[in-house]
Wavefront OBJ file of the C-alpha trace (Angstrom):
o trace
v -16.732 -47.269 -8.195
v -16.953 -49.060 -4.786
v -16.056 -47.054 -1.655
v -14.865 -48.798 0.541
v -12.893 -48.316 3.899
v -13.535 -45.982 6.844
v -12.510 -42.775 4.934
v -15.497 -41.689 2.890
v -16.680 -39.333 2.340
v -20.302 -40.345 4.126
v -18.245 -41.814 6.986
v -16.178 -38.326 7.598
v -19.676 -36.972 8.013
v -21.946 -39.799 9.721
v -19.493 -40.611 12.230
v -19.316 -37.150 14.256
v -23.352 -36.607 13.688
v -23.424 -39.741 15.406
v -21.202 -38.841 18.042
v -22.823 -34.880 18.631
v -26.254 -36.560 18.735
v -25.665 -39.164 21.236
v -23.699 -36.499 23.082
v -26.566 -33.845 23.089
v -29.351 -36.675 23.556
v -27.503 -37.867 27.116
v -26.770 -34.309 28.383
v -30.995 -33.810 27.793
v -31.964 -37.047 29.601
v -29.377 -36.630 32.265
v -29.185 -32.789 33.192
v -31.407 -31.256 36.017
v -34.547 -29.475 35.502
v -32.685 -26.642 36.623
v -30.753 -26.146 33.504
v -33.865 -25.241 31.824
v -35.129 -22.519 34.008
v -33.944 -19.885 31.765
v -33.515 -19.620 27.837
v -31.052 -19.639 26.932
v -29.391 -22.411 29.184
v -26.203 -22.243 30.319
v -25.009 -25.200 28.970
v -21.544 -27.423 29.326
v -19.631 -26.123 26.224
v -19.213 -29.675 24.822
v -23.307 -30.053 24.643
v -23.133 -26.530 23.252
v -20.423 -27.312 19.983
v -22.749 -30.550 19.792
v -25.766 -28.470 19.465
v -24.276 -26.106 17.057
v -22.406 -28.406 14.591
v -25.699 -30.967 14.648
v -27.572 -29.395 12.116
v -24.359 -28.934 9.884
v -23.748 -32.106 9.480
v -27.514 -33.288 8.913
v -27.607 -30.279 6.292
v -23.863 -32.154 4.531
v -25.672 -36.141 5.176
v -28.948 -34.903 2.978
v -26.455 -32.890 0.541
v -24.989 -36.193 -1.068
v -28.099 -35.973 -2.948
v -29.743 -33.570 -5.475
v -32.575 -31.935 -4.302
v -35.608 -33.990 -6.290
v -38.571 -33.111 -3.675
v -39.843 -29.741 -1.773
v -39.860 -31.959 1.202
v -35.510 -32.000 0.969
v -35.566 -28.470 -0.242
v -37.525 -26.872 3.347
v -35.859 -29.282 5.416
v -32.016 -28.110 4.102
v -33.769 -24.514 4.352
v -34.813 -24.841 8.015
v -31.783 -26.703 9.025
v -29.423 -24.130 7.556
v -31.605 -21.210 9.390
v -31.379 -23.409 12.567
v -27.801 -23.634 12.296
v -26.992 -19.689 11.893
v -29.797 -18.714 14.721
v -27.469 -21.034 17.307
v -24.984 -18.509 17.703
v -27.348 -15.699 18.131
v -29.450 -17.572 20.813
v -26.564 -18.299 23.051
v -24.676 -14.579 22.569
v -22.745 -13.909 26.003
v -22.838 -16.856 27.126
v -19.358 -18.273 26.470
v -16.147 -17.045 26.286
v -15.168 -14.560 22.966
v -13.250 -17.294 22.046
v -15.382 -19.495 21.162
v -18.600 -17.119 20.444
v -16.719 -15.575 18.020
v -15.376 -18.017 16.351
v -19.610 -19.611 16.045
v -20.760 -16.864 14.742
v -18.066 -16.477 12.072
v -18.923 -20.201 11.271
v -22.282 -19.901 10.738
v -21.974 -15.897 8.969
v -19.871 -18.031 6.412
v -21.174 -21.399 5.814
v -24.766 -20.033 6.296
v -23.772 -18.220 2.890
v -22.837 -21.094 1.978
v -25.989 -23.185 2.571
v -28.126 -20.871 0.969
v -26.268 -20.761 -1.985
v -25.985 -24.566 -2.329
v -30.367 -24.718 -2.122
v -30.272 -22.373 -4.799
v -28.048 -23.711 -6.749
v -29.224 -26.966 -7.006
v -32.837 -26.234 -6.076
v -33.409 -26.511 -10.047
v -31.833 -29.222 -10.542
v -34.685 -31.046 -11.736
v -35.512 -28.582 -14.464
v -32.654 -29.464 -15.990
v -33.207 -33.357 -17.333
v -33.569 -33.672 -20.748
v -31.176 -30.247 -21.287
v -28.101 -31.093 -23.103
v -26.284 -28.088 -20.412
v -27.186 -30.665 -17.682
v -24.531 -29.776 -15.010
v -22.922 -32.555 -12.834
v -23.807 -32.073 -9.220
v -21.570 -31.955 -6.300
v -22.317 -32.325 -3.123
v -22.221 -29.552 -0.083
v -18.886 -30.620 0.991
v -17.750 -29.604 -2.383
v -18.588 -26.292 -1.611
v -17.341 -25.777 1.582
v -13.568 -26.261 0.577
v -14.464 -24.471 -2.913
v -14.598 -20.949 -1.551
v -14.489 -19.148 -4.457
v -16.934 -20.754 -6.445
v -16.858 -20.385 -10.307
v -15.030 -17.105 -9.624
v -12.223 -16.401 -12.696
v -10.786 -13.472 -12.359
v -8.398 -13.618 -14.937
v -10.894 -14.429 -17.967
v -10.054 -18.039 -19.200
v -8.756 -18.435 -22.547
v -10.565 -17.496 -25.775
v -10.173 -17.946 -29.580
v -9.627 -14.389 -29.940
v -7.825 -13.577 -26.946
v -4.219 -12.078 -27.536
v -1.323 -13.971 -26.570
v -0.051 -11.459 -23.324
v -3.862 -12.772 -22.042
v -3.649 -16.636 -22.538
v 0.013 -16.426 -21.165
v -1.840 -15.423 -17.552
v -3.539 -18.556 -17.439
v -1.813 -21.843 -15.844
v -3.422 -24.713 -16.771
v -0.892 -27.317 -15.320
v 1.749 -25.739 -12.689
v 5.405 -26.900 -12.572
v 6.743 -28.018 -9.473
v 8.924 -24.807 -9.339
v 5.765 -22.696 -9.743
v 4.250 -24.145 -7.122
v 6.888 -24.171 -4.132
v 7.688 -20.382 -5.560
v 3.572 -19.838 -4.707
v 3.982 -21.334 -1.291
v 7.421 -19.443 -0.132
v 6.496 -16.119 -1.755
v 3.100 -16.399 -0.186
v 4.761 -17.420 3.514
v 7.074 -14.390 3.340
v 4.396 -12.086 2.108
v 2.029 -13.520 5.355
v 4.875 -13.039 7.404
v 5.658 -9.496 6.867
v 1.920 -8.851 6.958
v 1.712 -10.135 10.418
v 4.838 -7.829 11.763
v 3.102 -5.122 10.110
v -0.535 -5.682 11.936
v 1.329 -6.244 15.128
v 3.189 -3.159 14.793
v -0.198 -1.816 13.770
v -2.568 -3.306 16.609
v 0.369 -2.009 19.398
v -0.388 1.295 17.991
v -4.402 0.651 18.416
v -3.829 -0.769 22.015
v -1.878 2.519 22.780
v -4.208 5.130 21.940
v -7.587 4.069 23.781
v -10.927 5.055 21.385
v -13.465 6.817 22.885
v -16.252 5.599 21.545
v -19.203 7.862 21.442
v -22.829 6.242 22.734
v -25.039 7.462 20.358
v -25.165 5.442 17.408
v -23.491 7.164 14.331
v -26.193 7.795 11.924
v -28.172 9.913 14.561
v -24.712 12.077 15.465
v -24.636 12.323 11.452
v -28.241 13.563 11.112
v -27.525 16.048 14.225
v -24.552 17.493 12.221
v -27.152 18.917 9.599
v -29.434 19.451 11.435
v -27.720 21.724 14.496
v -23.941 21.590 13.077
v -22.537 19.726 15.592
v -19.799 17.502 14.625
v -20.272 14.061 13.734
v -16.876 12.977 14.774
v -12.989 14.575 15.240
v -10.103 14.232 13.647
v -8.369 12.184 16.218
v -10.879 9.697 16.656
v -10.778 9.710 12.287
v -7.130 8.708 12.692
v -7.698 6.234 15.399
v -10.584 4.918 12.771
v -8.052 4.880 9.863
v -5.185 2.801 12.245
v -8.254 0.123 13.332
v -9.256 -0.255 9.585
v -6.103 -1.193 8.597
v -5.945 -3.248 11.615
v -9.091 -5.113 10.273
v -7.667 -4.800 6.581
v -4.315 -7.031 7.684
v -6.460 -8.989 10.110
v -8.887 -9.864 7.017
v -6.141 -10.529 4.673
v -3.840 -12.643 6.339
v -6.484 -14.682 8.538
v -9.133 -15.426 5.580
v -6.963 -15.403 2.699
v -3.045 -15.539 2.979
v -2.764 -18.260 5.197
v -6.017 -20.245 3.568
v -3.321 -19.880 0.244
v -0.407 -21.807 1.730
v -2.309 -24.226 3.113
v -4.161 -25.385 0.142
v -0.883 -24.510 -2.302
v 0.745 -26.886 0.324
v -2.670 -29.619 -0.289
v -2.136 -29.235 -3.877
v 1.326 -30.172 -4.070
v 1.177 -33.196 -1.567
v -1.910 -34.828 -2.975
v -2.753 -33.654 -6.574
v 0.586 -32.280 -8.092
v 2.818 -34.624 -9.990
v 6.127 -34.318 -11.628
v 5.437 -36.586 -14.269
v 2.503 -37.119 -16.499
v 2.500 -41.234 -16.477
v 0.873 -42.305 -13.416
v -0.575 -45.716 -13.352
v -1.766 -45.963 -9.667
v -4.465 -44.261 -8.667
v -4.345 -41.141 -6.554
v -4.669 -41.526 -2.727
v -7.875 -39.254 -2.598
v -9.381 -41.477 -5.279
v -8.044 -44.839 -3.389
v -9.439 -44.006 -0.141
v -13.457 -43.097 -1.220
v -12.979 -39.118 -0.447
v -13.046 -38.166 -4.289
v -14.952 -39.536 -7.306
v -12.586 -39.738 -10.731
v -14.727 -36.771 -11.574
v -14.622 -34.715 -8.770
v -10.601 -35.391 -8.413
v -10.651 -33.756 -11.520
v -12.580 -30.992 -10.669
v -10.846 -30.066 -7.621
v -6.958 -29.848 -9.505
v -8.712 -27.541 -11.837
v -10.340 -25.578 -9.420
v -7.753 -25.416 -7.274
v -5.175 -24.156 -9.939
v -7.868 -21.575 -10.790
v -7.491 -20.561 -6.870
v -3.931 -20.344 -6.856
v -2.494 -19.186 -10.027
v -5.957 -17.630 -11.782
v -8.289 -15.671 -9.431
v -6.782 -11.868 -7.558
v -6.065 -12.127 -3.638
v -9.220 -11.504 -1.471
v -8.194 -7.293 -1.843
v -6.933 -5.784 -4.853
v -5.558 -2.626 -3.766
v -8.820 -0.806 -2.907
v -7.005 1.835 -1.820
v -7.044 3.063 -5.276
v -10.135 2.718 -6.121
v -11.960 5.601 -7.946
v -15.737 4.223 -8.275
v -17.988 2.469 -6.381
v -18.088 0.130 -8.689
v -14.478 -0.451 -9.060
v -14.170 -0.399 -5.057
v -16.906 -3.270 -4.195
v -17.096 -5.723 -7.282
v -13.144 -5.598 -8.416
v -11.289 -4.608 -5.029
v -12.594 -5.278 -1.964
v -14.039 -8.931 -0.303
v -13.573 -10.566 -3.703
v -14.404 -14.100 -1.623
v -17.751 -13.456 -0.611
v -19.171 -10.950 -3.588
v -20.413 -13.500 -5.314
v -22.362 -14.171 -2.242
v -24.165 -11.051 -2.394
v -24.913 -11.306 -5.871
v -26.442 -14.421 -6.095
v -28.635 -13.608 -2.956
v -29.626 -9.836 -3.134
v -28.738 -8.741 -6.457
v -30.408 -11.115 -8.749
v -32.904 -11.797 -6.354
v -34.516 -8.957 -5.874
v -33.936 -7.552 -9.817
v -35.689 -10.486 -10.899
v -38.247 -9.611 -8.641
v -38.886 -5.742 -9.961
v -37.779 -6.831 -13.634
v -41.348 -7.306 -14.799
v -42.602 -3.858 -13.105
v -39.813 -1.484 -13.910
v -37.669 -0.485 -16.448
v -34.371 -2.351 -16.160
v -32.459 0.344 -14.146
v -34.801 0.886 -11.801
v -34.517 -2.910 -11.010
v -31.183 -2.673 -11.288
v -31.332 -0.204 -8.961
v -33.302 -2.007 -6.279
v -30.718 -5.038 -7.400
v -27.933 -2.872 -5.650
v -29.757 -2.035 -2.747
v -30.577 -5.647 -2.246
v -26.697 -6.746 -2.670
v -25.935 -4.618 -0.020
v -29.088 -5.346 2.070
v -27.645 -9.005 2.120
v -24.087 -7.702 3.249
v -25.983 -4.958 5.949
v -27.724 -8.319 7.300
v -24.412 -10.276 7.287
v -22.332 -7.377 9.225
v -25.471 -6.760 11.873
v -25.290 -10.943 12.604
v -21.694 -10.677 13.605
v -21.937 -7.800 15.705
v -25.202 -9.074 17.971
v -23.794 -12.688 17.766
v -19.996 -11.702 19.017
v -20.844 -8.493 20.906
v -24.866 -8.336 22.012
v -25.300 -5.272 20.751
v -27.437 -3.730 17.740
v -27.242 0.175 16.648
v -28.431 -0.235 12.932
v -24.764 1.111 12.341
v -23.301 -1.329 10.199
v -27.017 -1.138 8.524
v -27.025 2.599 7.913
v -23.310 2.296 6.391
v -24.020 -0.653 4.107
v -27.527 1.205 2.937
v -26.189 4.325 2.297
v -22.991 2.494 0.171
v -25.862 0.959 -1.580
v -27.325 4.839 -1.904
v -23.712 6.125 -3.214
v -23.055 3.251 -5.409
v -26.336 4.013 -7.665
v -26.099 8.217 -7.562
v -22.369 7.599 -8.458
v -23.638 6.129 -11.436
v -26.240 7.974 -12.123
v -23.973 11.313 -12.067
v -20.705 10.080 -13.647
v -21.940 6.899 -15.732
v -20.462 3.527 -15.688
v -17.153 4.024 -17.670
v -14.562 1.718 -17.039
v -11.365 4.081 -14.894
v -9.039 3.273 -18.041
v -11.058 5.718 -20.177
v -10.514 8.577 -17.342
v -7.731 11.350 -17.868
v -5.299 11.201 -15.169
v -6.669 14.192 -13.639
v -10.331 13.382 -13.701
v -9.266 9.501 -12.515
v -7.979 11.455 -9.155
v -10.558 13.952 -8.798
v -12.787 10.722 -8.821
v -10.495 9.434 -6.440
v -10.800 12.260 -3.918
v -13.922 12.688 -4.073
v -14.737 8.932 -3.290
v -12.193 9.136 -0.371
v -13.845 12.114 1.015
v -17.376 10.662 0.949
v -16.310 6.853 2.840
v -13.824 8.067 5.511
v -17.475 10.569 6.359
v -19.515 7.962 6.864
v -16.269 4.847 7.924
v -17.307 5.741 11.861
v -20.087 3.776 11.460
v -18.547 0.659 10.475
v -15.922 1.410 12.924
v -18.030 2.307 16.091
v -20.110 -1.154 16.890
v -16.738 -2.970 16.613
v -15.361 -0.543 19.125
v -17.986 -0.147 21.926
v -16.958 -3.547 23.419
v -12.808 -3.798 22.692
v -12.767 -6.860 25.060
v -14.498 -8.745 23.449
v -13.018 -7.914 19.783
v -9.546 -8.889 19.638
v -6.951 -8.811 16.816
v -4.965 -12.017 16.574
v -1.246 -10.928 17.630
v 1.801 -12.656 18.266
v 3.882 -9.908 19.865
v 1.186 -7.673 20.966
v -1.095 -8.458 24.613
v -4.369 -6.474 25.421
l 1 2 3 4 5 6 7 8 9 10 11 12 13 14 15 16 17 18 19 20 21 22 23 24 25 26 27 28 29 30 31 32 33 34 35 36 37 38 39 40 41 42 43 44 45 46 47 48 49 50 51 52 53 54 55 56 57 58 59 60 61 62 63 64 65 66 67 68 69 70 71 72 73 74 75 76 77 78 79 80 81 82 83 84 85 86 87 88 89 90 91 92 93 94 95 96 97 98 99 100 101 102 103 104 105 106 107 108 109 110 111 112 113 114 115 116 117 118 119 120 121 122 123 124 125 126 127 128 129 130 131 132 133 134 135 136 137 138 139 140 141 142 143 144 145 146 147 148 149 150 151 152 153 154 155 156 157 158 159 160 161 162 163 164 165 166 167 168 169 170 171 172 173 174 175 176 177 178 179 180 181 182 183 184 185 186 187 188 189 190 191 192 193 194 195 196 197 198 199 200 201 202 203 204 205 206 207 208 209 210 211 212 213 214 215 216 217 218 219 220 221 222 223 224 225 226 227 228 229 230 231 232 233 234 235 236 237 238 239 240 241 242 243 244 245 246 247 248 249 250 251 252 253 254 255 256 257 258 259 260 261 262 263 264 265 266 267 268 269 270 271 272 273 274 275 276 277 278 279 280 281 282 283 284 285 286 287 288 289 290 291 292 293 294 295 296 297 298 299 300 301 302 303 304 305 306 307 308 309 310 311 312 313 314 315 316 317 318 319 320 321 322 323 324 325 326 327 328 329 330 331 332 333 334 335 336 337 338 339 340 341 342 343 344 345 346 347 348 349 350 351 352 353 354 355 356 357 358 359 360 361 362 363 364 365 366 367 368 369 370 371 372 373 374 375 376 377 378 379 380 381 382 383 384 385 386 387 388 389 390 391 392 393 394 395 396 397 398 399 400 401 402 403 404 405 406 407 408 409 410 411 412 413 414 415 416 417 418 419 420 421 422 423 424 425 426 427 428 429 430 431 432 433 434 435 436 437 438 439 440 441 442 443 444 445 446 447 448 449 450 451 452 453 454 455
């Protein structure tokens, strides 16, 4: 199929390279030498956005294409390590505003690049294999944030009839608008709530200690000296929840209407004879194939998959906490890139639970890594806080286990389910300081979206 007309999808990407290229290139011919007396420069924050989206879209314009050559594969590898190192190199020097909002870019779509190379890094391997997979380009999974992820198990031969009436395969009209408004209200509500929430942070200053939290921790056994008080826990609990609403509503509730609201303008239809093709298709944006592929995933996304948290409040395992309840989004993420990794890598040394094991501790070495980005990149700082607390999850998650076994919560007593419970509750809020802290030191710089509420 020809694609035609100014709206493909290789012109949505070639045009702006174009455009930040030429931009960057004349601010280097044409600045003074004295720009580039120190590193980094101080640069107009036009040239800056240039520089930092460049290497995005070079890494989308060489994504059309499966990766048939080394030569691709370590060029889409350095360009996506160029493109999250931006941020850090220029920390401080631009408003929170827009340093923040880099450094989430490239915390999230660097995921996002590595997964692509190693997804399709293999791609190769695969002719001649009747499971040959179709590929689809990095723009595919940019809007696809929640790749492959069914949370509701799709239907099976031997499923039971309560299960296969979960799944919608092709949503009504009236299912769809009742998914937008009940979504809006819910969003809504959760915005009075972290407003009412954040005036309640802004009113009670946090004293943030200076010492970084693992070293006040290690002080506590060592010469019994508290780690932390039970104000400053409560003032914890209130930011948490801050970050909880924040988290929800910013990176999930809102993303929901918005692409319920996609769905039903561009790739719902009432009735089941069309003859014209759709306008995505028309225009060049969307092969016949991959029109298909994003209605399915997107009713996956809407009616299928469990919102970004799934009450982890009541979680009563590790387990049950970080794969089933909390930052369903991005756990993939750490799977693909420090579980399996590093399991396949102590696999052939080590019985399978040791490497399953060091699997863990890689998962959550990916998400230590992630969390220590964001706070240099948005507030200069490093305390190997948000390291320590990942680790040490990492740490609890595997002597959990190794204590109490891997049963699934349903075959707990009541009793033993909240013992479990309390115990688990007991052990994160003692070490939640030290994901709390780092975000803390620097409270000008971090700020809660609020409607109602100024700093």
């Amino acid at each position: 199929m020809s694609q035609s007309g100014i709206f493909t999808k290789s012109n949505l990407i070639y045009i702006p390279l174009s455009v930040t290229t030429a931009h960057t290139l004349n601010f280097l011919c044409n600045s003074p030498l004295s720009t580039w007396q120190e590193f980094p420069p101080k640069l107009p924050t036009s040239v800056y956005s240039s520089i930092f989206f460049t290497p995005l879209l070079l890494f989308l314009s060489l994504s059309f294409e499966p990766i048939q050559s080394s030569k691709r594969f370590y060029t889409l590898l350095s360009l996506a390590l160029i493109f999250v190192s931006i941020p850090l190199s220029f920390r401080e020097l631009y408003p929170p505003t827009i340093q923040n909002a880099f450094v989430a870019y490239g915390v999230l779509l660097g995921l996002k690049m590595l997964l692509f190379i190693k997804y399709n890094r293999s791609y190769l391997n695969q002719e001649g294999s009747n499971q040959k997979k179709e590929f689809k380009s990095f723009l595919w999974m940019i809007f696809n944030s929640r790749f492959n992820s069914y949370i509701i198990p799709p239907k099976k031969e031997n499923s039971n009839e309560k299960e296969n009436s979960l799944i919608i395969t092709s949503p009504t009209t009236s299912q769809i608008n009742k998914k937008i408004i009940n979504r809006t209200i819910i969003t809504f509500t959760k915005i009075l709530i972290l407003d009412l929430v954040t005036l309640i942070s802004t009113k009670y200053t946090m004293i943030i200690p200076e010492k970084p939290y693992q070293l006040r921790l290690l002080e506590f056994f060592t010469k019994g000296i508290p780690a932390f008080t039970m104000s400053s826990m409560l003032q914890y609990l209130n930011f948490l929840l801050c970050v909880y609403l924040m988290l929800s509503v910013y990176s999930y509730d809102i993303y929901t209407i918005i692409n319920a609201t996609f769905y039903r303008l561009f790739l719902h239809s009432s009735s089941e004879e069309i003859n014209h093709k759709p306008i995505l298709i028309k225009s060049g944006l969307l092969t016949p194939s991959e029109y298909v592929s994003l209605k399915e995933w997107m009713i996956t996304f809407l009616f299928n998959t469990k919102h970004l948290f799934s009450e982890p409040w009541m979680a009563s395992s590790p387990r049950d906490f970080w794969s089933t309840r909390w930052q369903l989004m991005i756990s993939e993420s750490f799977k693909e890139l420090g579980f399996l990794p590093v399991k396949n890598v102590f696999a052939p040394f080590v019985p399978k639970k040791i490497a399953n094991m060091m699997g863990v501790l890689g998962a959550f070495g990916v998400s230590a890594l992630l969390h220590e980005y964001l706070i240099i990149g948005q507030f200069n700082i490093w305390t190997g806080e948000h390291l320590f607390f990942f680790m040490i999850h990492g740490v609890i998650f595997i002597l959990w286990e190794a204590i109490f076994g891997r049963k699934n919560i349903n075959e707990y007593s009541k009793i033993k389910r909240f013992f479990k419970w309390f115990l688990l509750l007991i052990i994160y809020l003692s070490v939640l300081p030290a994901f709390i802290e780092p975000l803390r030191r620097r409270p000008e710089i971090f700020e809660i979206p609020s409607f109602f509420v100024k700093y």
